[in-house]
N, C-alpha and C positions, 0 to 999 in steps of 0.2 A: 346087418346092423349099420346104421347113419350117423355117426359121429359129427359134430359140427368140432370144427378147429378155428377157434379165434386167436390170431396172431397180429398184436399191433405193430410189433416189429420184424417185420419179415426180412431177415439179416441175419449174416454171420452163421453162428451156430444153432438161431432160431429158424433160420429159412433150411439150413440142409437136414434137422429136425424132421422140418415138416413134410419137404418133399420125397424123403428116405421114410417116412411114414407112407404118405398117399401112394406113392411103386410098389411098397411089400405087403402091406397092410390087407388081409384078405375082407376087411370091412370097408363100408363106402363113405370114404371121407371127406368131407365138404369145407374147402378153406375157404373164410375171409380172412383178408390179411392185407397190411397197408405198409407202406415204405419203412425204412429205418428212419427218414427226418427225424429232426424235433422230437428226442426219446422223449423227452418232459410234457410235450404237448400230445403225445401217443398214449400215453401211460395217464396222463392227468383228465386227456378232456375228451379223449377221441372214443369214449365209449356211444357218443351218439351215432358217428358214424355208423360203426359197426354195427349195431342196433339195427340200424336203417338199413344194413350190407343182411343182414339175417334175415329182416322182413320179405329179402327176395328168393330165402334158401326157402321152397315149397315141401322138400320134404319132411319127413317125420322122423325128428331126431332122436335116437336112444341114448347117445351121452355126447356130453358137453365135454370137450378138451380145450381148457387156456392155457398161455403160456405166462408165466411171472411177470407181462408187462401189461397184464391185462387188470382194469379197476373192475375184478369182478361183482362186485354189488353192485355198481353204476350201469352194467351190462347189464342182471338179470333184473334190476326195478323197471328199466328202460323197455326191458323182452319180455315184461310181465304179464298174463302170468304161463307163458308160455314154456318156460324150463324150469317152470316152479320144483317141480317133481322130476326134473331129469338129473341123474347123478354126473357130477360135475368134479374133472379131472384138471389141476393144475400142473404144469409140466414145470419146473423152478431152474428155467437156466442158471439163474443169479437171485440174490436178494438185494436189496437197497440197504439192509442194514449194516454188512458188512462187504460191503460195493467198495473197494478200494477208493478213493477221492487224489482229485490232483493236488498239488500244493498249493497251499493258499487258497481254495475252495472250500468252504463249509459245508457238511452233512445237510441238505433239506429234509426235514423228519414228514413232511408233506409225502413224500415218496413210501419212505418209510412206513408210514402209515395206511396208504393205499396196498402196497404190501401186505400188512397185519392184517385186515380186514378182510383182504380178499382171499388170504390162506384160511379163515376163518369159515371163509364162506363156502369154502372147497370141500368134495366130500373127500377127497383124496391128495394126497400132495406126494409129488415124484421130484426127487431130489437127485443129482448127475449123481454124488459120490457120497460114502459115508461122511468125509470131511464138511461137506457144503453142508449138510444137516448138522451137523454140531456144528460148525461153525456159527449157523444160524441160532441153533437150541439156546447157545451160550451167550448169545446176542441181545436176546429176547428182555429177557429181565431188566436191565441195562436203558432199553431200550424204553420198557412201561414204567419204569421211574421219572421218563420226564411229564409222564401225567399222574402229580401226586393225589388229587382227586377222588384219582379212581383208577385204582390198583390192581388191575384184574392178571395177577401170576396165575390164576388156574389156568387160563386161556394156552402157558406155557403147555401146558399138559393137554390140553383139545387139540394142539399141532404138533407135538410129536407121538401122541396114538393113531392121528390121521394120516403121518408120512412114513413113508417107504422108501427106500433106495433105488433107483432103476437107471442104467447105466444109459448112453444115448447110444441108439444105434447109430452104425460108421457104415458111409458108403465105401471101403475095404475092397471092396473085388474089381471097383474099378483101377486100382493101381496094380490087376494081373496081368494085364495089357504088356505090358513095356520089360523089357529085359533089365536088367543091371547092366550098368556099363563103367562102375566104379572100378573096375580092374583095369580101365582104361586112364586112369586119370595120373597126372605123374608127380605131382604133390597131392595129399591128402587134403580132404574138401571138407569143408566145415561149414552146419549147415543153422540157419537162423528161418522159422519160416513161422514166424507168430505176429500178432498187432506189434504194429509199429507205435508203441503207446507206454507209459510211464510205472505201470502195473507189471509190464514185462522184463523191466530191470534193464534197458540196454544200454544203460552206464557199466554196470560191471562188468556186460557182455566183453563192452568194446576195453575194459581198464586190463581184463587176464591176456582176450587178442594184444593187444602193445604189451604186455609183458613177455608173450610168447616172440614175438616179433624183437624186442630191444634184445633176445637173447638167440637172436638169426636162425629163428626157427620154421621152415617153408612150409605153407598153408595156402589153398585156395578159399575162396567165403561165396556161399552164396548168400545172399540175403534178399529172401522171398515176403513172403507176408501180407497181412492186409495195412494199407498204407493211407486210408481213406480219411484217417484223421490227422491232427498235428501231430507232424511227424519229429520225433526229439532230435535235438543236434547232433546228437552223438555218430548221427544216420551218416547226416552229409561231413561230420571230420572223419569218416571212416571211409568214405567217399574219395578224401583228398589221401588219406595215408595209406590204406589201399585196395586203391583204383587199379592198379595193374595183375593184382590178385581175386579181384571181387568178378565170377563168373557171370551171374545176375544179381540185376539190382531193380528193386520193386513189387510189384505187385503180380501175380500172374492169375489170367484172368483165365485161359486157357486149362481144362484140367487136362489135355495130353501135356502138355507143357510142362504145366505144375508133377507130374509122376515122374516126367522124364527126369526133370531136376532131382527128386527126392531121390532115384535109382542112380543120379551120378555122387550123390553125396557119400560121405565115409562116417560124419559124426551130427549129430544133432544134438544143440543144447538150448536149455533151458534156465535162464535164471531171474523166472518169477516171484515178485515178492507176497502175489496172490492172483489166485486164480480158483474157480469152481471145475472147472474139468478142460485138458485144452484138447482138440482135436487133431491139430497139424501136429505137434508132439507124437501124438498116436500114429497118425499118419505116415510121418517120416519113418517112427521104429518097424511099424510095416513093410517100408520099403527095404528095410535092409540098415538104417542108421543105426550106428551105437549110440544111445543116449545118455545124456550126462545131464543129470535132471538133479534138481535139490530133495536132500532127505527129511520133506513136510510137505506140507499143502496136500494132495490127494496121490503124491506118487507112491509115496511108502503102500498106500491102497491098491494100486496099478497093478504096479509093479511084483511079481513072485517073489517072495521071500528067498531063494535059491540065487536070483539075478541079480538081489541089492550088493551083491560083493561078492561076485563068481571066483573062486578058487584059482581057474589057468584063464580067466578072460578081465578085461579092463572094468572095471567098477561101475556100476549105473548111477548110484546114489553118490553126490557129496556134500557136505555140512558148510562149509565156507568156501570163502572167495578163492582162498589159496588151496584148498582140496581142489576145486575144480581145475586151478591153475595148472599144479603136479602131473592128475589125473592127464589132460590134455595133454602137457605133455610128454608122457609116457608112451599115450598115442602116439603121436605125430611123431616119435623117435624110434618109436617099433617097441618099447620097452614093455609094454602090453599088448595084446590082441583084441580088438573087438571083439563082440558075440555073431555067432555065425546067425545068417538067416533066418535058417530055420528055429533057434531059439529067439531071437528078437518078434517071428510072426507067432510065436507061441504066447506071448504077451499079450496079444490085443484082438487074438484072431475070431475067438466067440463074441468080441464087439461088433463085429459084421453083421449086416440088417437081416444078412438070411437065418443066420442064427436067434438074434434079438427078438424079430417081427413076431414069433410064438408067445413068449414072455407078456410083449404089450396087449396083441389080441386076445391072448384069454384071460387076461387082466381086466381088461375093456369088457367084456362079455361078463366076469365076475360081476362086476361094478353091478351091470345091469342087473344082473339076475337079484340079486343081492338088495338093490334100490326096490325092485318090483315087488318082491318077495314083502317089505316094510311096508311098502303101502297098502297090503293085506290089511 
């Protein structure tokens, strides 16, 4: 089976997506796919490219896979009428409607809208978490109010009988490599390994660290992450206050690198004030990190109900600034125990692409058979 995969942005969580698809994937998947630049000019105008990038794919495609930054009508009028009849898979890293925005930035509902229409035009829509689908569902409505004209709420209900849930597969077996070496470390290491970006909350991050710190409590920091964007101040005053405890700082490009790190860390947190699914969170708990993740957004979904506030181990989930504060440390004082290993790799461990790649392929096969069958 021939899948075409159209990625305008091939980045982040959209590029390890795809290429954790093409490795496992027992079907033969044909990417185009263009830079992260200019997301607005990729998502807005760049369906001619790709159009043009398709006229050189010779094979005989059975289904169409885009990812959410794709203007799927702009593609298929442009490929006409070439996938007229091919069933057509949206994979929804994100939506634009509830895309967190920086301060002082306004919503473009242009974006917005290229969204609507093209979930519209999907036969299928793959959503990371139950959260990101309602978040979206509850969106919706809101969203067709600012065309009073023409009021189409049914359409609410043509995208969520077309969506599904389907988790992203994790490349997961590459961090079996590397040993643990946190019993080596001689303060407790605290670990930060997400965008370096406004959405990821690293004000409160760094407000609990100086609380834990004004009350001479010893901590090492790594702080990893993707750093490609503006990166907040909070980064470089944490930089000056401390520098003498921060193991790494930056970006790591390197994945033996990046494992090594995750296997020296003790804690990994999280204090997003929004996000659709994170991966290096997952990532880290894999390795061994106790997390210390907020109780909303897609964790309470993650996470086993058994592990939000394990009985004889330190607590996953916390509600505010000052839970997280306590929580931490309790850590860092021995007053708790983290979760052993092997319960933290029980959390994410059927995320792994060896497990997942079933799910998508005979999904993908469904799709077809199912398309073919209608055009009977």
């Amino acid at each position: 089976m021939n899948i075409l995969a159209v990625e305008p942005f091939y980045s982040g969580s959209h590029k390890a997506f795809l290429k954790g698809l093409q490795e496992n994937s027992s079907h033969n998947i044909l990417p185009i796919k263009l830079d992260y630049k200019r997301w607005k000019w990729r998502m807005h105008g760049d369906s001619v490219k790709l159009a043009k990038m398709s006229s050189h794919v010779q094979e005989n495609i059975d289904l169409l896979l885009v990812s959410s930054m794709t203007n799927l009508p702009a593609f298929l009028a442009l490929t006409n009428p070439r996938f007229a009849h091919t069933p057509k898979v949206m994979m929804m890293h994100e939506n634009q409607l509830t895309q967190p925005m920086p301060e002082g930035e306004k919503r473009d509902l242009t974006y917005c809208y290229i969204n609507y229409v093209s979930m519209l035009a999907a036969d299928k829509l793959l959503f990371t978490t139950k959260f990101h689908l309602n978040d979206l569902l509850e969106a919706l409505p809101d969203f067709l109010d600012h065309f009073t004209d023409d009021e189409n709420y049914s359409t609410v209900d043509q995208i969520r009988e077309k969506s599904m849930v389907m988790y992203p597969g994790l490349n997961l077996s590459v961090f079996d490599q590397h040993p643990d070496t946190r019993q080596q470390n001689q303060r407790p290491v605290i670990v930060w390994n997400q965008r370096w970006q406004f959405d990821r909350n690293p004000s409160m991050f760094f407000k609990v660290l100086n609380r834990l710190n004004d009350i001479d409590l010893e901590f090492d920091l790594i702080l990893a992450g993707d750093t490609q964007h503006r990166k907040p101040e909070e980064f470089e005053r944490a930089w000056k206050r401390f520098g003498d405890q921060i193991t790494h700082f930056g970006y790591v490009e390197n994945v033996e690198n990046y494992s090594r790190l995750l296997h020296s860390g003790d804690i990994v947190v999280s204090t997003a004030t929004h996000e659709f699914f994170c991966v290096a969170i997952m990532e880290a708990i894999y390795c061994g990190c106790h997390p210390l993740v907020p109780n909303r957004l897609h964790y309470p979904e993650l996470i086993p109900e058994n592990l939000h506030k394990p009985l004889l181990h330190a607590p996953v989930l916390y509600d505010t600034e000052d839970d997280l504060f306590h929580n931490l440390k309790d850590l860092l004082t021995g007053m708790t125990k983290p979760l052993p290993k092997a319960s933290l790799q029980n959390i994410n461990k059927q995320l792994d692409w060896s497990r997942m790649i079933d799910r998508y392929d005979s999904l993908f096969s469904e799709l077809k058979e199912t398309k073919s069958l209608a055009s009977f």
